[in-house]
N, C-alpha and C positions, 0 to 999 in steps of 0.2 A: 196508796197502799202497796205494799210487795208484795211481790208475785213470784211465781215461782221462776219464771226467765231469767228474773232478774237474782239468781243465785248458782254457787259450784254446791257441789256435795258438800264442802265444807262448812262453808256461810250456812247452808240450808240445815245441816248438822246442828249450828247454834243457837239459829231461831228455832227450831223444833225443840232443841232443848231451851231457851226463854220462854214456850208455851208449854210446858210443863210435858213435854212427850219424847218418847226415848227416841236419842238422836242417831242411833244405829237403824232407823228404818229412814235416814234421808238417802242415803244411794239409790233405794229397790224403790220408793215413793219417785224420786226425780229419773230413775231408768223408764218406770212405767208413762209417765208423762212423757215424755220424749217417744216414748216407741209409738204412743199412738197422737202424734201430733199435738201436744198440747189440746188433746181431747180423754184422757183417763176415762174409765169408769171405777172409781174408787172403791167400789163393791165387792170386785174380786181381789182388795190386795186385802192381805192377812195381820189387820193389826187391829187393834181397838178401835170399836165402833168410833168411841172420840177422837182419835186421829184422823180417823175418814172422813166426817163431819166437819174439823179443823182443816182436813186440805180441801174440803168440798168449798168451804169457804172461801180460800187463796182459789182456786179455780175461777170460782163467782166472777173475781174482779174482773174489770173490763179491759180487754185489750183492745187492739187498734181495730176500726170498722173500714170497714172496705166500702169506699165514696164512688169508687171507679173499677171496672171492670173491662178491660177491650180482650178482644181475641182476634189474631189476625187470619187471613186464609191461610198460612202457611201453619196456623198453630198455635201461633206463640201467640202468650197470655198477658196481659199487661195491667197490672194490677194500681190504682194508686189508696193510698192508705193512711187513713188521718187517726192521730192517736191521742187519749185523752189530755196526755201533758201540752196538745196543742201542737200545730206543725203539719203536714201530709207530705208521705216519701211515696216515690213509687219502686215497685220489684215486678221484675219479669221474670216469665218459665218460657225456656225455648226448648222445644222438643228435639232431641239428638236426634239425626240420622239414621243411628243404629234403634231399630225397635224396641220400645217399651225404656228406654232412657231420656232424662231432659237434664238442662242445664237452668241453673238460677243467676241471678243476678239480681244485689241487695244495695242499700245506701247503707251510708255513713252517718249523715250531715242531712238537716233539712237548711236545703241552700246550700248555697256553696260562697267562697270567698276569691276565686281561682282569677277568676276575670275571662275566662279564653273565652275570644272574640267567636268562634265559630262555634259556639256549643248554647244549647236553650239553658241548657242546665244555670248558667250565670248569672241571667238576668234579673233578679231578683236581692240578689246579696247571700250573705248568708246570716240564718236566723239563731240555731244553734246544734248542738252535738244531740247524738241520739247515745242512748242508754244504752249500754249492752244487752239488755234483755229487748229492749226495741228492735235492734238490729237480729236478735234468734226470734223476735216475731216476726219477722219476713221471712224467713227460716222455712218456720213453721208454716206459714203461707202457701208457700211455693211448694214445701213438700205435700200438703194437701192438696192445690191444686194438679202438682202432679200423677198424685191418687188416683182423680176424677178422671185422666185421661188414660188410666191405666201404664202409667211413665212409672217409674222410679226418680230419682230425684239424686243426680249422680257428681255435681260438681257443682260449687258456687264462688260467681266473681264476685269480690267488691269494686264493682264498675258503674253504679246508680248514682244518686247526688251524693256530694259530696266530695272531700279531698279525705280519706281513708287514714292518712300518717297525719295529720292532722286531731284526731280523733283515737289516737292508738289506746288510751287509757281503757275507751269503751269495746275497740273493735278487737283488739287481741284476748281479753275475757271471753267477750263474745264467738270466738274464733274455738277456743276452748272446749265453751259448751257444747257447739255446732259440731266442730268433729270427734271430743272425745268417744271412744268408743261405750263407754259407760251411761252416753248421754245422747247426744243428737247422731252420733258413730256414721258423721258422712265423713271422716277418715282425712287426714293430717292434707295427704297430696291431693285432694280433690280441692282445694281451697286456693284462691290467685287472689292476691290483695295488689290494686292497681294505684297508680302515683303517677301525679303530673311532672314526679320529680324533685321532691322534697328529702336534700339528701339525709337529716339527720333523722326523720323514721325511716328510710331505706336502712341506714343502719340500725336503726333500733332493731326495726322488724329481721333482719337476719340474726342479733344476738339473740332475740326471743326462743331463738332454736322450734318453732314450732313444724319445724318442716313442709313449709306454705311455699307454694309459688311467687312471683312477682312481676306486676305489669307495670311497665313503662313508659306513660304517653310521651311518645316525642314529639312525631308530627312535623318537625325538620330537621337537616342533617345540620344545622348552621344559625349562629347564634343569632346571627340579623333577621333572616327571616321567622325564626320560633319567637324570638320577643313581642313581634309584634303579632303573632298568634295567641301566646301565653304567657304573659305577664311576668308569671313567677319566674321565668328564666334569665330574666336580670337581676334577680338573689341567687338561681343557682344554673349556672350555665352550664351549657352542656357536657364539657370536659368533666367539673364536676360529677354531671348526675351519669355519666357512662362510667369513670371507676368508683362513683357508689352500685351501681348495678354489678361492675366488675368484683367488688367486695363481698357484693349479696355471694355470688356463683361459688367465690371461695371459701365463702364462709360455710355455706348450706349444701353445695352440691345443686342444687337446685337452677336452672336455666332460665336467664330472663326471658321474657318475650317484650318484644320491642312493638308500642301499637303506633299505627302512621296512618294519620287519615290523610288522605288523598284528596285535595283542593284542586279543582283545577285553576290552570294559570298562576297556580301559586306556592306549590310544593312540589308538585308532579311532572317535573322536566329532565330531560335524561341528565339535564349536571346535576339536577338533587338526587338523583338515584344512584350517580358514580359517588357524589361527593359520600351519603348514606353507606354506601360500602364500604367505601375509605375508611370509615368511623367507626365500624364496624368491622374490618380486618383484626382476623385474629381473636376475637371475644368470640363464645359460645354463646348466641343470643337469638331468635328465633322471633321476624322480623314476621307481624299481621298488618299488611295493607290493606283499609278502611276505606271503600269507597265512601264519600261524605253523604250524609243525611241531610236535604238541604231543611232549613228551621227558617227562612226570613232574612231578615236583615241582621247582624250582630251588634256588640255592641259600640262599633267604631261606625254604624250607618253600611256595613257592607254587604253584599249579596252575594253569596259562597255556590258554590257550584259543582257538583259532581264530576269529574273525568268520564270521558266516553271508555267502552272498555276497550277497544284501540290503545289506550292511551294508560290505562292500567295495565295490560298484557306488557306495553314497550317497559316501565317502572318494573316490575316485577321481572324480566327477562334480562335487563340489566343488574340486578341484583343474585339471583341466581349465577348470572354468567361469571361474574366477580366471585363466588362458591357460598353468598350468604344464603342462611335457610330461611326462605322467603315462601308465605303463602299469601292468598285473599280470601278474607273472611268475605261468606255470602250475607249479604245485608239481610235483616228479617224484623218481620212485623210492620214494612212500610206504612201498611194499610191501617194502622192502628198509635198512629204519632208515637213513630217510633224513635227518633232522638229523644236522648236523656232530657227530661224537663217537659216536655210536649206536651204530656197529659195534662200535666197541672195545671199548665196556660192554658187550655181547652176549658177548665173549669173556672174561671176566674182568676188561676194565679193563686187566690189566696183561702186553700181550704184547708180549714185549720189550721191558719198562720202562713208562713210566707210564701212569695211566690217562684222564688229559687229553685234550683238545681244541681246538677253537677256539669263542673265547665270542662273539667281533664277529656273527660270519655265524650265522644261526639254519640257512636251507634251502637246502645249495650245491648239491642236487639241484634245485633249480627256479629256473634259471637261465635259459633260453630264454624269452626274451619275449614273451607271450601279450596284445596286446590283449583286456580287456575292457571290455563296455558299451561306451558313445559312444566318437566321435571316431576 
């Protein structure tokens, strides 16, 4: 049955008018939903008893149940979420620095199709796309859980499972509802839809003109080494996916940010951080180095490893010196399996339907950008 996420004003305009009611009360009916989290009381809005009754009903239906709940000491919320069509995604709330703000972080995709060897997110395949109103229920999630802690609910990645351009049909509607101001009004620039690199949604998403952000997992400066990180980089190699990023900047105005997890012994050596700059001479790009989240083995049998911070200060110091804008994200929610995928494995892998992930993003819990060392 349809729900009311799963509609713009417009849609919800024609189905109000299919059920026999005036279609000029769909804006002020889906404002009101929206401002109180997909929790209305339909009582106070001013329309015929029978229209009340009729959305009381689309209310009824069931949305996604919350199978899993963590919280970590630092705050951060980690929710995972099985939904009736089948599948469980998980969304995180990391609480800002600045008081009474938090950041979200939504999927895509239950599963993921990516391959990246370093990430939980992968291991399972992927099973299918999520609905755009699935993806404003996590939305809406996260904005209530930010409620409970007295947050506001002020940005949201698509950095959870899944590959995001992969899924544009769902996620740009979705994107829509979430910001317009009529609607979910978390506003155009609070929004970063992230890619492993897939340059024909990198350009879609810049013509979309939606005024979004965009994250770029690279993760190496150099094609030899990313391939055998990421898969997809031998459909679109790097030179590729940096002037599709260079395209977004021109298109949109808008500044990539460049995400790089930090492998030790295996990305993280002062010639990937020259070679990294090189590559990045001259682009306006704004480079987040990810210390790794370690998850086990991956899926080549290998055992990933964190950098000492020695060794992330020396990455970061080189990149800086070269004039790249370079920070470290502080890792967050360790304590509550905090790699993308983690939870779900925790439960069996397979609550309501597959055991996947998202492979692009290693650590969507350490999100909040933390200066370290110089500059």
């Amino acid at each position: 049955m349809t729900t009311l996420v799963d509609h713009n004003v417009e849609s919800f305009a024609d189905m109000m008018s299919g059920a026999g009611h005036r279609a000029v009360h769909a804006g002020r009916a889906l404002g009101e939903f929206y401002r109180a989290d997909g929790r209305p009381d339909w009582a106070g809005l001013q329309v015929s008893a029978s229209l009340r009754r009729w959305l009381g009903d689309l209310l009824a239906s069931s949305g996604p149940q919350v199978l899993d709940r963590r919280v970590a000491a630092d705050g951060t919320v980690k929710l995972l979420l099985g939904f009736p069509a089948g599948g469980a995604v998980e969304a995180v709330l990391m609480p800002a620095y600045r008081p009474g703000r938090a950041m979200g972080c939504v999927s895509s995709q239950i599963g993921c199709a990516m391959g990246c060897d370093f990430c939980a997110s992968t291991r399972g395949g992927l099973e299918r796309n999520l609905s755009a109103g699935e993806i404003v229920q996590q939305f809406l999630h996260l904005r209530r859980e930010a409620a409970v802690l007295g947050r506001k609910l002020t940005s949201l990645v698509f950095m959870g499972m899944g590959e995001p351009m992969h899924n544009l049909d769902n996620v740009l509607p979705a994107i829509e509802r979430i910001a317009h101001p009529a609607l979910g009004a978390l506003g155009w620039r609070q929004v970063t839809v992230s890619t492993v690199g897939v340059v024909p949604g990198i350009d879609r998403l810049a013509e979309a003109d939606l005024n979004v952000h965009l994250a770029l997992s690279l993760h190496a400066p150099d094609d030899e080494t990313r391939s055998r990180l990421v898969p997809a980089n031998r459909r679109y190699p790097i030179a590729q996916i940096i002037a599709a990023a260079r395209r977004f900047l021109s298109r949109t105005g808008r500044i990539p940010t460049i995400e790089y997890c930090l492998l030790a012994d295996v990305n993280d050596s002062d010639a990937h951080a020259e070679a990294l700059a090189r590559l990045l001479a001259g682009f306006r790009a704004h480079v987040n180095l990810i210390p790794y989240n370690p998850i086990g083995p991956g899926i080549s049998g290998r055992v990933y490893q964190r950098p000492d911070r020695e060794r992330v200060i020396s990455f970061l110091s080189i990149l800086r010196d070269a004039g790249t804008v370079a920070h470290v994200r502080d890792t967050r929610g360790d304590d509550v399996n905090a790699a993308c995928g983690q939870l779900r494995q925790t439960r069996g892998g397979h609550e309501n339907g597959s055991a996947g992930a998202r492979g692009d993003q290693v650590t969507p819990l350490s999100l909040l950008v933390a200066p370290v060392g110089r500059g």
